[in-house]
C-alpha positions in Angstrom: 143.9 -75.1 97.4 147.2 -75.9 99.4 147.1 -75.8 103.1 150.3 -72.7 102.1 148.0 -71.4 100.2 144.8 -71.2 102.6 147.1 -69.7 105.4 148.0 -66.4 103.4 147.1 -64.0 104.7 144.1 -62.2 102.1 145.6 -58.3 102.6 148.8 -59.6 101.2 147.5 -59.8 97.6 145.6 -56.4 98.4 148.8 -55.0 98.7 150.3 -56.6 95.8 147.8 -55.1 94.0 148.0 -51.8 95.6 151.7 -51.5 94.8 150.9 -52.7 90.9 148.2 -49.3 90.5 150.9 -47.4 92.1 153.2 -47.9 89.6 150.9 -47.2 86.9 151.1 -43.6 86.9 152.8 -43.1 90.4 149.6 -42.8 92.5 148.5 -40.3 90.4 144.6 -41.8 89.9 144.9 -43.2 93.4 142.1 -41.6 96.0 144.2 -40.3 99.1 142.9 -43.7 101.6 144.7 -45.7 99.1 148.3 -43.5 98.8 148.0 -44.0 102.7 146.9 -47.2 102.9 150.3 -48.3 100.7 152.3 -46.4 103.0 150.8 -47.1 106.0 151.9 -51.2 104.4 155.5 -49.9 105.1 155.2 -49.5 108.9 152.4 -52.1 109.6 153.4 -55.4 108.1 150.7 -57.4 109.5 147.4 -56.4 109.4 144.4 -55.2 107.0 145.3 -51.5 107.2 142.9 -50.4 104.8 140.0 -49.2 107.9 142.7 -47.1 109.4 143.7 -45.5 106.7 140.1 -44.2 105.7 139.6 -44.0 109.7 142.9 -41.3 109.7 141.1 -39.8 106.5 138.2 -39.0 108.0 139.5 -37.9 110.9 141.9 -35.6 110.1 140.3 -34.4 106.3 143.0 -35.2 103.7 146.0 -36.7 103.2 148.2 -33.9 103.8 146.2 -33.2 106.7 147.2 -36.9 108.1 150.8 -36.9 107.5 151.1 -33.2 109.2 148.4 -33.8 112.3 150.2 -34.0 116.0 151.8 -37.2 116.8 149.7 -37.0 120.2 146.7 -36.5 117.7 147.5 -39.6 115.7 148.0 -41.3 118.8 145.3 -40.3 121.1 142.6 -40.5 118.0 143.2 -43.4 115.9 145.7 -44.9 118.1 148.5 -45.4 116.1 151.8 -47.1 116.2 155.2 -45.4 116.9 156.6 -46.9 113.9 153.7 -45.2 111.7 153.6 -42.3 113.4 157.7 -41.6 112.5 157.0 -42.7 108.5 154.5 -40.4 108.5 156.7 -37.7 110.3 159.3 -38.7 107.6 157.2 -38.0 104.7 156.3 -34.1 107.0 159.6 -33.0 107.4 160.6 -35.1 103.1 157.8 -32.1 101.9 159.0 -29.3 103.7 161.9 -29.9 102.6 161.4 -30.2 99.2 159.0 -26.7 99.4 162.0 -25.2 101.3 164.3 -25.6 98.2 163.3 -22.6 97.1 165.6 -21.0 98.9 168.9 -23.1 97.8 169.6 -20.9 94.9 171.7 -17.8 96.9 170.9 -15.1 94.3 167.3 -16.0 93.8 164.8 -12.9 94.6 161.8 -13.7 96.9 159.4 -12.2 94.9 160.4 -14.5 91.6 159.0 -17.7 93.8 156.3 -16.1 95.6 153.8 -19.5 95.1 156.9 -21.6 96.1 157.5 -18.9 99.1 154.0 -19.1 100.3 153.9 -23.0 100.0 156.6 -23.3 102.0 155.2 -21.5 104.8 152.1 -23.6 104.3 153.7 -26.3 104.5 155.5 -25.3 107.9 152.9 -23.5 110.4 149.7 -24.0 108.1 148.8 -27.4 109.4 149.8 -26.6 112.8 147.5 -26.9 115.9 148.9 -23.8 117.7 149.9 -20.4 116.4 153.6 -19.6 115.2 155.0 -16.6 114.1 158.0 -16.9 111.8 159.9 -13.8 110.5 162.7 -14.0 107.2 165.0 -12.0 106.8 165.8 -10.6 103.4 168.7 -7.5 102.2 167.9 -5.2 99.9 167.0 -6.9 96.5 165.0 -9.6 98.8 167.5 -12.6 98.4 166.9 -14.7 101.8 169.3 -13.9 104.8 167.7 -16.2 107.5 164.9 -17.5 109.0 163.7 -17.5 112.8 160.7 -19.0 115.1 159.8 -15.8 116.9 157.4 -17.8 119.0 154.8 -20.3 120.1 151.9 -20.0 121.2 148.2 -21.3 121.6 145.3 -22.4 119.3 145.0 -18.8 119.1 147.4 -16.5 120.4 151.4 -16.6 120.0 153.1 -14.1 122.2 155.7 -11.5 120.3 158.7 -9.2 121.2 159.4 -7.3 118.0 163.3 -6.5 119.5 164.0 -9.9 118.8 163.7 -9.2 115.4 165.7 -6.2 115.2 168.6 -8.2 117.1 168.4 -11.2 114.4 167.5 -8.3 111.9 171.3 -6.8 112.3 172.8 -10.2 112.8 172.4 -11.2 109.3 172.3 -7.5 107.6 169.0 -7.3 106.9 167.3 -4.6 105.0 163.5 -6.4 104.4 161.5 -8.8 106.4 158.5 -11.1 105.9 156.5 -11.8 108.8 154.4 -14.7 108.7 152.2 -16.5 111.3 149.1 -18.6 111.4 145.4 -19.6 111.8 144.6 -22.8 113.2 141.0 -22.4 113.0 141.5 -22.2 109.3 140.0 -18.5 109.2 142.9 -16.3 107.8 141.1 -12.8 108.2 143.5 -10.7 110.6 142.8 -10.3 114.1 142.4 -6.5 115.5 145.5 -7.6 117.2 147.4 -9.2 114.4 146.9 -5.7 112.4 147.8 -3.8 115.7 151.1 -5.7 115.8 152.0 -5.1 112.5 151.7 -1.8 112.5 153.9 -1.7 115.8 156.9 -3.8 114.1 156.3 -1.7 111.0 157.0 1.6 113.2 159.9 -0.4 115.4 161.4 -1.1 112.0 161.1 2.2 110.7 163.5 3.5 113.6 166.2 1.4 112.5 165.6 1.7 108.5 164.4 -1.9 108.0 161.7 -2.6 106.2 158.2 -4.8 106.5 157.8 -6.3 103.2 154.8 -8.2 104.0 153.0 -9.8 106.6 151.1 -13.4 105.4 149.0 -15.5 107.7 148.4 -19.1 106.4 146.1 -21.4 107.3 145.9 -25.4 105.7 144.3 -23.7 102.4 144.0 -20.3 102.8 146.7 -17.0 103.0 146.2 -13.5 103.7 148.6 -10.6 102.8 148.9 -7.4 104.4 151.1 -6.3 101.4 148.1 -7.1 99.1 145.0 -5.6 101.2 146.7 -2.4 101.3 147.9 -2.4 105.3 151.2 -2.9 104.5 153.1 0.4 101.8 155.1 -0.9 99.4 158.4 0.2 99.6 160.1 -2.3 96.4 159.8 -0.6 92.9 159.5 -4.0 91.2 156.6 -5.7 90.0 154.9 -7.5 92.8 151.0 -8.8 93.0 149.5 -11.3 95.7 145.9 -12.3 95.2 144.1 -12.7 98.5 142.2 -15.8 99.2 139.6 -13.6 101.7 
């Protein structure tokens, strides 16, 4: 054995190797402390990062739920770098993008996409350590208007003012809206609040002849929809089902 030879560092073949199985079938038959193991390679050059990676997997549950956990969380319980903490905050904001595509086509109906709808959402407030509420805005054959953060809140409360949605409502011409907000404990099942404030921006709407389409509440794995439990009257003639996952 050269003396180059015994200095190499052992990982560095790891990785070789990692990188090889990626490109096998594209991570496909790769565990999830592996996929982040290679990535983590990108941001931490020089070191064994194969204990973090199953440490952040075991923390946070999944792989998903790694690259979409708090940066204060990533820092504050497996103590990791800047520089890994923005790759994985890349790869965050890479998928919701790429979910969010749904809506790039102008004359594409909302109900046509549902599964791509909900993912989105998912994929923007589901892994989220605090409530959000989001509203979208929709005219009357539900093609997408806009979009709005109505609020932020706590691990179990967000704080709403339903006018702010009418305003944003009759900014973009809006004839239907989708209210969607969500769990952080995971549990989807509506509040007596939630379906108390629904019912109040259902009658607000009514005043002003816009329309509650639906009202979803996401979690990491989990939706609810007030359109599909019956809470919510239909008032589109299409076809339209949502299975709920409670």
């Amino acid at each position: 054995m050269t003396e180059e030879s015994a200095e190499k560092p052992l990982y560095l073949g790891h990785r070789a190797r990692l990188r090889e199985r990626f490109m096998v079938d594209e991570g496909a038959s790769m565990p999830d402390y592996e996929l982040l193991e290679l990535l983590l390679t990108m941001a931490i050059p020089r070191r064994d990062v194969k204990p973090l990676a199953k440490k952040l997997i075991a923390t946070f549950g999944d792989l998903v739920s790694v690259i979409k956990a708090p940066a204060h969380e990533l820092l504050e319980q497996c103590e990791l770098s800047s520089n890994a903490i923005v790759l994985l905050k890349v790869v965050s904001t890479c998928l919701l993008r790429a979910t969010g595509r749904v809506f790039e086509e102008p004359d594409k109906n909302v109900i046509s996409c549902w599964d791509e709808f909900y993912n989105y959402c998912r994929q923007l407030i589901g892994y989220k350590d605090v409530e959000e509420f989001h509203v979208f805005f929709f005219d009357d054959n539900l093609r997408r208007k806009g979009e709005m953060l109505l609020s932020t809140g706590t691990v179990n409360k967000a704080y709403v003012y339903p006018r702010e949605i009418l305003r944003k409502a009759i900014d973009v011409k809006a004839s239907f809206i989708i209210l969607v907000h969500n769990h952080p404990s995971g549990n989807v099942k509506p509040s007596s609040t939630d379906v108390k404030l629904t019912q109040d921006i259902c009658d607000l709407c009514d005043l002003m002849e816009l329309k509650v389409f639906d009202h979803i509440i996401v979690s990491k794995h989990d939706m609810y929809s007030f359109k599909s439990s019956g809470r919510i009257k239909s008032f589109y003639a299409g076809p339209f089902h949502i299975k709920n996952n409670v």
